[in-house]
C-alpha positions as semicolon CSV with decimal commas, in nm:
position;residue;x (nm);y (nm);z (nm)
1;X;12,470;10,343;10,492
2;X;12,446;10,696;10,632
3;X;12,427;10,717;10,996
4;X;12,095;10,846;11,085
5;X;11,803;10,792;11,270
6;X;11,516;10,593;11,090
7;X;11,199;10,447;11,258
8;X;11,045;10,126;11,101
9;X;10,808;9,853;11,176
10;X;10,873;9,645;11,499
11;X;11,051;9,317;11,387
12;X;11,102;8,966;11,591
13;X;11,469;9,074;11,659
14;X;11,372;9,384;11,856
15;X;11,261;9,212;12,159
16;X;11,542;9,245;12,398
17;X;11,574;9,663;12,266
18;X;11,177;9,705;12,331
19;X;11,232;9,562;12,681
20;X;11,541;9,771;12,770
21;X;11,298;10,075;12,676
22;X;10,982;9,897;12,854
23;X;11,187;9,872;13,178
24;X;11,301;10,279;13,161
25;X;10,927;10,359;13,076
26;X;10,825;10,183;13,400
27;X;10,584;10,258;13,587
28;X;10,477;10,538;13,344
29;X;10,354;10,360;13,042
30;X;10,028;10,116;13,083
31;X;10,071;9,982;12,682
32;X;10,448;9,883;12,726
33;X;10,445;9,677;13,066
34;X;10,866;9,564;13,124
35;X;10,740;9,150;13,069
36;X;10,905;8,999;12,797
37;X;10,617;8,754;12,710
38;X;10,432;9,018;12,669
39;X;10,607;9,225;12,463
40;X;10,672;8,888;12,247
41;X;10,301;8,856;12,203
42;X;10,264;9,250;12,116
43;X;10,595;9,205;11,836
44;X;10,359;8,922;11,693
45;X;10,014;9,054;11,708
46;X;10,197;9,398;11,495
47;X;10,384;9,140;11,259
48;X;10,072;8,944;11,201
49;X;9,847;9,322;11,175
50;X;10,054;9,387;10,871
51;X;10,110;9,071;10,702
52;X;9,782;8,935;10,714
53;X;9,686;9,208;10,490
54;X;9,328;9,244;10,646
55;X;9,335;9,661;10,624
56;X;8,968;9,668;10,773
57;X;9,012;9,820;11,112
58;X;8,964;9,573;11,337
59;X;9,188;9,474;11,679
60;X;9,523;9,519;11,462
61;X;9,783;9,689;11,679
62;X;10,094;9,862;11,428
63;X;10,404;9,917;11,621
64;X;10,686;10,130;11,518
65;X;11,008;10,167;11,675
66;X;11,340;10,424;11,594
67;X;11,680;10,341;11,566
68;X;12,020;10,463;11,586
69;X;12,127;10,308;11,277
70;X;12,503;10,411;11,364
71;X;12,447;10,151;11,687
72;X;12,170;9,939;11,596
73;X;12,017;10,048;11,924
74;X;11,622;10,081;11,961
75;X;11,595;10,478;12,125
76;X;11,197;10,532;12,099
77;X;10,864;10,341;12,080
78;X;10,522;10,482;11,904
79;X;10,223;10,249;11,816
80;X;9,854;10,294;11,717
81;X;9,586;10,083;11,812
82;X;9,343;9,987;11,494
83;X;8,983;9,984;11,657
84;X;8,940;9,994;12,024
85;X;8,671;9,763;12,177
86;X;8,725;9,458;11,900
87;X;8,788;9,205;12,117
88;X;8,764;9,375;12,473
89;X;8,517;9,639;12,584
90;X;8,728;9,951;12,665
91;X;8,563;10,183;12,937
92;X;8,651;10,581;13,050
93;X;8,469;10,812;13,291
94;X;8,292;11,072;13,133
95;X;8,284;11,414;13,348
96;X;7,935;11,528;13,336
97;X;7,691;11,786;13,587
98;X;7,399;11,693;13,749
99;X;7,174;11,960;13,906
100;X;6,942;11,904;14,227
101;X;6,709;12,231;14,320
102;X;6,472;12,289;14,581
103;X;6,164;12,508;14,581
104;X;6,146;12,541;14,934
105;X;6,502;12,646;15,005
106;X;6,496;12,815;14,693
107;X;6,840;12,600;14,694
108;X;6,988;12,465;14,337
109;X;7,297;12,262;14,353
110;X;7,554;12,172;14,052
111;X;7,731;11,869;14,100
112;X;8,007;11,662;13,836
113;X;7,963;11,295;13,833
114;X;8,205;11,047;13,678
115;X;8,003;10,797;13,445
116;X;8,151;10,472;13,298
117;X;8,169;10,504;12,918
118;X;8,253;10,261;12,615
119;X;8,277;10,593;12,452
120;X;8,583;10,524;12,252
121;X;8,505;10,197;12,122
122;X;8,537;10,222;11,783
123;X;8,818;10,492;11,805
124;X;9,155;10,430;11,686
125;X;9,408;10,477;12,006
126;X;9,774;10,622;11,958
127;X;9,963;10,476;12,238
128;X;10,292;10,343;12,398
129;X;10,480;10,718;12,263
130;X;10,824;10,655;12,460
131;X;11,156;10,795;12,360
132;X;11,476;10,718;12,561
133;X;11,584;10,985;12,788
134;X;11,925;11,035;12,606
135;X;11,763;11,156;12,261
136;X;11,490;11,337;12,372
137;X;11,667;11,622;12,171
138;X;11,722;11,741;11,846
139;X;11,337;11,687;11,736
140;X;11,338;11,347;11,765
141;X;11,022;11,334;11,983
142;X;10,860;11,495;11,693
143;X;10,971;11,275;11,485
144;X;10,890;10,950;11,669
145;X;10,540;11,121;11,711
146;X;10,446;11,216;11,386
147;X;10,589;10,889;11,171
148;X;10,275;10,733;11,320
149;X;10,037;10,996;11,153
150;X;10,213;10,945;10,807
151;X;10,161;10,546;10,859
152;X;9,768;10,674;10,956
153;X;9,780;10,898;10,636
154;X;9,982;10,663;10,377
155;X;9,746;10,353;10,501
156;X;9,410;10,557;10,573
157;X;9,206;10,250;10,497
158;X;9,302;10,045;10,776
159;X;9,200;10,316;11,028
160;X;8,855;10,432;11,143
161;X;8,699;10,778;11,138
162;X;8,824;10,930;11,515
163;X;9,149;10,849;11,708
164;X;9,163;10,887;12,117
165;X;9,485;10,895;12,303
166;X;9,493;10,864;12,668
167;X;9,782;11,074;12,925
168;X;9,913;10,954;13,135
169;X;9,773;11,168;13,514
170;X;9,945;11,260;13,788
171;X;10,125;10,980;14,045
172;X;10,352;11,066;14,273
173;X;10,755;10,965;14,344
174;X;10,620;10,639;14,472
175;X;10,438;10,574;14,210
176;X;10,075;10,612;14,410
177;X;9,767;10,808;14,215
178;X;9,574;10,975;14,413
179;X;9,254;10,953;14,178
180;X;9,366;10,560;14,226
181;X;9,344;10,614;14,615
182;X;9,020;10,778;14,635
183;X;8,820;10,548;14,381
184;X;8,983;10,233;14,234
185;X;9,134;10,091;14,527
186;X;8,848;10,066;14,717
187;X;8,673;9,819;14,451
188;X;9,033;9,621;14,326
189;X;9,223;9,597;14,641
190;X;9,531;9,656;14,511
191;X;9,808;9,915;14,420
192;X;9,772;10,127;14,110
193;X;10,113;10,006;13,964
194;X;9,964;9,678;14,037
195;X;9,622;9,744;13,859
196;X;9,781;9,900;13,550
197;X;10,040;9,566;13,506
198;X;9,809;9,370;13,524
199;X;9,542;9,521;13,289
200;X;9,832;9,556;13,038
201;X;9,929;9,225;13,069
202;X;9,558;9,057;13,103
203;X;9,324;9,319;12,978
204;X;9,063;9,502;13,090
205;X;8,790;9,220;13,148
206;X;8,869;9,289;13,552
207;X;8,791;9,653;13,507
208;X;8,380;9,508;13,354
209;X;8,348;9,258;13,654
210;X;8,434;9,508;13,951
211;X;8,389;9,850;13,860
212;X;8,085;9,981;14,017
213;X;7,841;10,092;13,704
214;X;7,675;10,377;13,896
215;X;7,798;10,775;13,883
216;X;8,042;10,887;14,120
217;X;7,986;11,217;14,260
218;X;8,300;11,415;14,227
219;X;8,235;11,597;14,522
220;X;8,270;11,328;14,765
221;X;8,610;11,224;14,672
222;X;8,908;11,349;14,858
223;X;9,048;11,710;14,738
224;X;9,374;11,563;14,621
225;X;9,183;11,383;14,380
226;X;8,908;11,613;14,291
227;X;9,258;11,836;14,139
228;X;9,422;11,574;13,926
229;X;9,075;11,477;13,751
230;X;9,166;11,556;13,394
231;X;9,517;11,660;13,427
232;X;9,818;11,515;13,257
233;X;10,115;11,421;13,444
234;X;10,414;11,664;13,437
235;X;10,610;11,454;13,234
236;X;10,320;11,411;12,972
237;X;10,262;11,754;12,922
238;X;10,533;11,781;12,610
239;X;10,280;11,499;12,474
240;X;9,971;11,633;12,560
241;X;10,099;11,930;12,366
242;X;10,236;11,784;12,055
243;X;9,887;11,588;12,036
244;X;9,719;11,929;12,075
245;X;9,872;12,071;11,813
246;X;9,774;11,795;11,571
247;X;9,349;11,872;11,645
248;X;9,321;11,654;11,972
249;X;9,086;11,789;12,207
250;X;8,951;11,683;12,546
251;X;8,573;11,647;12,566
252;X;8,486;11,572;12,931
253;X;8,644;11,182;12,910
254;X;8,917;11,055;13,198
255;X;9,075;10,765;13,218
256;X;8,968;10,495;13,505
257;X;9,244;10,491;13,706
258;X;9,427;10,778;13,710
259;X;9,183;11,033;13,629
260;X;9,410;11,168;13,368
261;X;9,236;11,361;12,981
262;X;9,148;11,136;12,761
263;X;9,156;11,303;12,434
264;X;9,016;11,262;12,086
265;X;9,059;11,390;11,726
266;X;8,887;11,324;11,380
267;X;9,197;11,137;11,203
268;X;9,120;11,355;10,876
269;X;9,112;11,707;11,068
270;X;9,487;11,652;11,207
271;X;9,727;11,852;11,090
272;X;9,967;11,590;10,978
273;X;9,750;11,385;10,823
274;X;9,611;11,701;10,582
275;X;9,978;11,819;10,507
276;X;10,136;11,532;10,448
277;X;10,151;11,457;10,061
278;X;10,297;11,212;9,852
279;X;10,548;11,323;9,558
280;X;10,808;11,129;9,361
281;X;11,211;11,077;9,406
282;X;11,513;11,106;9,237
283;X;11,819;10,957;9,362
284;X;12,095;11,141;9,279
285;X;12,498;11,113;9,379
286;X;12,610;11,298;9,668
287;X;12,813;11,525;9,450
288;X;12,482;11,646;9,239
289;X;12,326;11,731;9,601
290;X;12,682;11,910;9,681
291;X;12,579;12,096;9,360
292;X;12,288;12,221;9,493
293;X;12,395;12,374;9,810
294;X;12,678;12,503;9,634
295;X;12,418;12,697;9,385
296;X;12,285;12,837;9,709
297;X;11,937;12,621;9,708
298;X;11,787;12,636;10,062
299;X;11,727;12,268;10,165
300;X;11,366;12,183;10,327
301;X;11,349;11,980;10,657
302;X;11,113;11,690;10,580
303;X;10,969;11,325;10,755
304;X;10,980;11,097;10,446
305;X;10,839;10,821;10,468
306;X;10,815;10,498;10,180
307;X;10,463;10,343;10,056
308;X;10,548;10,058;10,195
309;X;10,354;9,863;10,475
310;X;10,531;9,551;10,462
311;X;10,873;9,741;10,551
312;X;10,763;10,108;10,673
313;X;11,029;10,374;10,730
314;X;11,033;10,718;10,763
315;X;11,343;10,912;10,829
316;X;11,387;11,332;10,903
317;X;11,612;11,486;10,632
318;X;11,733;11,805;10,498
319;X;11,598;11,750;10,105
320;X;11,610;11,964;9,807
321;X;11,364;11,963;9,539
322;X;11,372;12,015;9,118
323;X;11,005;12,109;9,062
324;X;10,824;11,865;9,260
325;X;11,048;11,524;9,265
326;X;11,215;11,523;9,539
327;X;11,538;11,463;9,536
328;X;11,776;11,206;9,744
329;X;12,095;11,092;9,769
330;X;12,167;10,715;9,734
331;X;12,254;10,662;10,131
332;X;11,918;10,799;10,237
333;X;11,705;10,613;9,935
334;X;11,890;10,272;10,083
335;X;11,811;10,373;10,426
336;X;11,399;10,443;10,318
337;X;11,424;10,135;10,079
338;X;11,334;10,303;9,773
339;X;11,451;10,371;9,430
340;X;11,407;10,664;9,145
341;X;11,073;10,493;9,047
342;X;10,957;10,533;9,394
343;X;10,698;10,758;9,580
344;X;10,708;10,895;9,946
345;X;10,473;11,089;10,167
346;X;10,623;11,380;10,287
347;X;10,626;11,640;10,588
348;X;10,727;11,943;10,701
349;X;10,966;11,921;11,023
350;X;10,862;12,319;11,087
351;X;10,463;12,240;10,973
């Protein structure tokens, strides 16, 4: 097979290459904690979302990973989350102003509170986004990114109206949140890093029994982290663009413990999802395709990606076209598992 890089559904193998990436993620990713039990629970729960073949969005969790098919090695992580709240309730802040006058002072005062929110129940999430620091060139972030919205587009059914996506906000060298300091700590007694293990590894039931359910006055929290309340960390912000770019917006939400934008899109406005488009194949020999760029045919930079649930795959290829099949050579048909009778969903790299 051609040496390339492919991403595909997570598989019972991958465990050891998911933890290897977990552990270089740490402590920066909440959805891909560095335990291997549970990781092995997460590799199940996605193997059982797709086989079961229950597409109604419910508390299914599809994981994708990319490899280096030259090595075998797992480089990146990407997964979406099917319906928040399901089985758990799943709680933000929500920044809002509250306004206190008085007549005889002729004094009015604006004030933001911080309100606990199941806003985003309901909401698809995109989550656990983590590409090893070695490839984190040549577009492959992109890549890794945007394979998830052609699994959202190809399989619309099994998603609900609005995706969310939480950043990750701003902690510093040793790993301490400021928006953690000022507010969570005081009602979990305990470290951030602690508090975000072990609601990855346990849930968020904790975060129901001893969050306090009445507004916080921004105001009365510390400086340090009144300025990090809905600001991404400085290693999320190539994320927080990319997601951007596709129709997210932030509408006031933060996340509980680090303050950080929680952000939100209508899965049919994003731009992936309404240019990516299914067409048919060809496979062809290598020679034909040599044909082609010898006739002078510009190639187009595409994600392809197969129909295929059961055995997803999308890969990033320079393509050529005759009329609208598109047209592949027999290494790159093998590596998307598909055939001349075949459809794929396409995407422009440059879109």
């Amino acid at each position: 097979m051609l040496d390339m890089i492919i991403v595909r559904n997570i598989r019972k193998h991958d465990l050891d290459g998911v933890l290897e990436l977990a552990k270089l993620a740490y402590p920066g990713m909440t959805t891909l904690p560095p335990d291997v039990d549970v990781l092995a629970r997460k590799i199940d729960h996605a193997i059982t979302s797709i086989e079961s073949g229950d597409v109604t969005p419910r508390d299914q969790l599809y994981f994708l990973v990319m490899e280096d098919s030259s090595t075998g090695q797992l480089i990146g992580t990407a997964a979406i989350i099917a319906c928040l709240g399901a089985d758990a309730q799943f709680y933000s802040y929500k920044l809002n102003k509250v306004t206190h006058s008085c007549k005889e002072l002729n004094k009015k005062v604006s004030v933001e509170t911080l309100n606990l929110s199941n806003h985003f129940e309901g909401f698809a999430e995109v989550a656990s986004l983590y590409l090893h620091p070695d490839f984190r060139k040549n577009g492959n972030g992109k890549f890794l990114a945007r394979s998830r919205y052609l699994f959202m587009a190809q399989f619309r059914e099994r998603f609900p109206e609005s995706v969310m996506a939480d950043i990750r906000g701003y902690y510093d060298e040793h790993g301490r949140s400021p928006f953690w300091q000022a507010v969570g700590q005081h009602f979990f007694e305990m470290e951030f890093a602690d508090a975000d293990l072990y609601g990855a590894t346990n849930g968020n039931q904790f975060i129901a029994d001893l969050m306090p359910k009445h507004p916080l006055y921004v105001n009365l929290l510390p400086e340090s982290a009144q300025a990090v309340i809905g600001q991404p960390n400085e290693k999320s912000k190539p994320a927080f663009e990319m997601l951007k770019a596709e129709g997210f917006r932030w509408n006031g939400h933060v996340d509980i413990f680090d303050g950080s934008p929680s952000i939100d899109a209508r899965i049919d406005d994003m731009k992936s999802i309404r240019e990516s488009k299914v067409v048919k194949v060809q496979v062809i020999d290598e020679q034909d395709l040599k044909l082609k760029a010898a006739e002078n045919e510009t190639p187009v930079e595409l994600f392809v990606a197969n129909q295929n649930a059961m055995d997803f795959r999308v890969a990033s290829i320079a393509a050529y076209f005759e009329g609208d099949v598109l047209l592949l050579n027999n290494d790159v048909a093998q590596a998307l598992n598909i055939n001349s009778q075949s459809s794929v969903r396409i995407l422009g790299v440059r879109s």
